[in-house]
N, C-alpha and C positions, 0 to 999 in steps of 0.2 A: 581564449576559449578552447580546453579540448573536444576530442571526438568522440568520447568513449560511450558515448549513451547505443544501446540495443534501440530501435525504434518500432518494433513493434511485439505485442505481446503475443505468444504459444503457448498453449494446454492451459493446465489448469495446476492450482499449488497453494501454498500458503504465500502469504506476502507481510514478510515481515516490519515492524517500523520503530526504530527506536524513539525512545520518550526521554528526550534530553542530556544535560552532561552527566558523562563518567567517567571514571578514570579508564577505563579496559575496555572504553567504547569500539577500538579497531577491534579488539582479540571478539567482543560480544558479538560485534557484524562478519565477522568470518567464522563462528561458529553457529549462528544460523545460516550464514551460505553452505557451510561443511553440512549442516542439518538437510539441506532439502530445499530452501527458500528459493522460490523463483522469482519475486521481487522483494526489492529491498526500498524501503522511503526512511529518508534522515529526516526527522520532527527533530526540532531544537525551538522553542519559545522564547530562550534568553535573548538580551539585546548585544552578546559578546559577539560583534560583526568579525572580527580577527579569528575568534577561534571555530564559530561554526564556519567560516570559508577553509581555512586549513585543516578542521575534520571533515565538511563536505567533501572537498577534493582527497582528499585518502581515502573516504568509503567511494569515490566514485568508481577510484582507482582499483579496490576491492573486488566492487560489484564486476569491472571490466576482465579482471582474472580467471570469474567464475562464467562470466559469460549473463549474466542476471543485471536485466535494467534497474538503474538508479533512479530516484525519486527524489523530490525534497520538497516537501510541505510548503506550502504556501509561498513561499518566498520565487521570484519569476527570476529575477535579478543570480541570484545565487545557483539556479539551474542553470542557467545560464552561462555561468562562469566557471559551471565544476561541469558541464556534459551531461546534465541529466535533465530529464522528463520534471513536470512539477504535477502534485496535488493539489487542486482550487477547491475553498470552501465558499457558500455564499456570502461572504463578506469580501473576497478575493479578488485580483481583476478578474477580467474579463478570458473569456476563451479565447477570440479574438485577438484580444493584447496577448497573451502570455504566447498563440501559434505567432504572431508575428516577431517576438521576440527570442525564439526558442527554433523557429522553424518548422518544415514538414514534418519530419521524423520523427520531433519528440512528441515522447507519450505524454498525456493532458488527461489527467483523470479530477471526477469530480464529485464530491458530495451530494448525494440526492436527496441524504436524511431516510424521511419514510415516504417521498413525493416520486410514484413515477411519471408525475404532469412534469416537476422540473427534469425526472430524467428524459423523458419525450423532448425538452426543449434543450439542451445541452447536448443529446444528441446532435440537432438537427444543428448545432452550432460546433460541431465538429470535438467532441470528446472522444477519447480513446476507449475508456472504461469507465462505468458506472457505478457508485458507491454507494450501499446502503446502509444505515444503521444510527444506532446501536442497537442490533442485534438481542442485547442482553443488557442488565443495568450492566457500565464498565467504570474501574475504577480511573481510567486514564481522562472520562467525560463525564462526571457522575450525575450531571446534572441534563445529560443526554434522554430526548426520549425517547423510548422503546419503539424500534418500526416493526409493523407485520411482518412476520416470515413470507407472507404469499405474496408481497411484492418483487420478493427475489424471482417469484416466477413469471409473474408478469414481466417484472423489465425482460428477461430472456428472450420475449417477442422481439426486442427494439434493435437486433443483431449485433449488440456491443460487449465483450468481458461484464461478466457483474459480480461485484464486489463486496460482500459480508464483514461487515466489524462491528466492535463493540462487545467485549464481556463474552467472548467466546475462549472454550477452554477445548480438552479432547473429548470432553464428555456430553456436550451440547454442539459439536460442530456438524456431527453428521447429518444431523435432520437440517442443516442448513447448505449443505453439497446438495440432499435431496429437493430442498426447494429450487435449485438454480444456478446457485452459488458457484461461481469459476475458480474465484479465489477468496481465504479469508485472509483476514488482516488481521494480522495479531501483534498486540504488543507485550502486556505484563506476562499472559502465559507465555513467552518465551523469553522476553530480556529479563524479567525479573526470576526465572528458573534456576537453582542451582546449576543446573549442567543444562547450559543454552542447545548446547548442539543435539540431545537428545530432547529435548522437550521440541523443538521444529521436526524432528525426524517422525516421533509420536503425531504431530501434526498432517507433516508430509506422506505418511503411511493412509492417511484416508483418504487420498487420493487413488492409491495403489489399488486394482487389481486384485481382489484374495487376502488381501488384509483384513482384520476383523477385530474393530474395538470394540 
């Protein structure tokens, strides 16, 4: 096991997440860290156990240079083995299992959907950060359904990062900073972008201070 996971989240940002194989999958995850990305989650759905362990462990490695926690979808086993934090959705273990296998430090984030009952209860079961959405219809979930934006505000009460995704672009994300939103989670608008590292920057700029899309 290495060490490299960050163990807890600062400010606020986009949080990037690849959607499966590529060829230029390293150069794609280091141009959204060159972009701005303040977290990165490796999603990979295939059953290639060889090749998502030896890309995990090189984005971990990635994520470790820029200083930006690593994630990795679903899978407990594989955080585990590359130094990163995991993403649980409700079908996934348990909170429980994944801190006991993963430890103190690593970050446990979780799907809440459009539920802030289940987010009040994963709270209190020890989540790092809380996930809403889809946000927007997304093409990475198409069959996702749409959650309230005023749940972003609400969870805000429950003292944990909260997390916007789903079908968000530069043009729809602001009103969702405004609801609550700590981080969003982006995928097609940025790994599907011609020029990855300026479509996160575009991103990372709503965060900014004086910026104005």
């Amino acid at each position: 096991m290495t060490t490299l996971i960050r163990s807890k989240l600062s400010g606020k940002g986009i949080y990037a997440i690849t959607d499966g194989p590529r060829d230029d999958l390293f150069a794609a995850v280091e141009a959204a860290l060159a972009g701005g990305a303040r977290l990165l989650q490796y999603r990979d759905k295939t059953a290639d156990a060889e090749r998502r362990r030896s890309e995990a462990d090189e984005i971990s490695r990635i994520c470790a240079r820029y200083d930006v926690p690593f994630i990795v979808n679903d899978d407990v086993a594989l955080a585990r083995d590359t130094g990163g934090g995991v993403h649980l959705g409700r079908e996934d273990v348990s909170i429980a299992e994944a801190r006991e296998a993963l430890g103190p430090d690593a970050i446990i984030g979780v799907s809440c959907y459009g539920s802030i009952e289940r987010a009040r209860q994963v709270r209190t079961e020890g989540a790092d950060y809380l996930a809403f959405g889809a946000m927007y219809p997304s093409p990475t979930k198409p069959h996702a359904p749409v959650a309230p934006h005023d749940v972003l505000t609400q969870a805000k009460a429950l003292g944990l990062p909260v997390v916007a995704i789903g079908g968000i672009a530069v043009d729809n994300a602001r009103v969702l900073i405004d609801a609550g939103a700590d981080y969003l989670a982006v995928v097609s608008a940025i790994f599907a972008a011609p020029d990855i590292q300026t479509a996160t920057r575009r991103f990372a700029d709503l965060f900014e201070p004086g910026i104005i899309r």
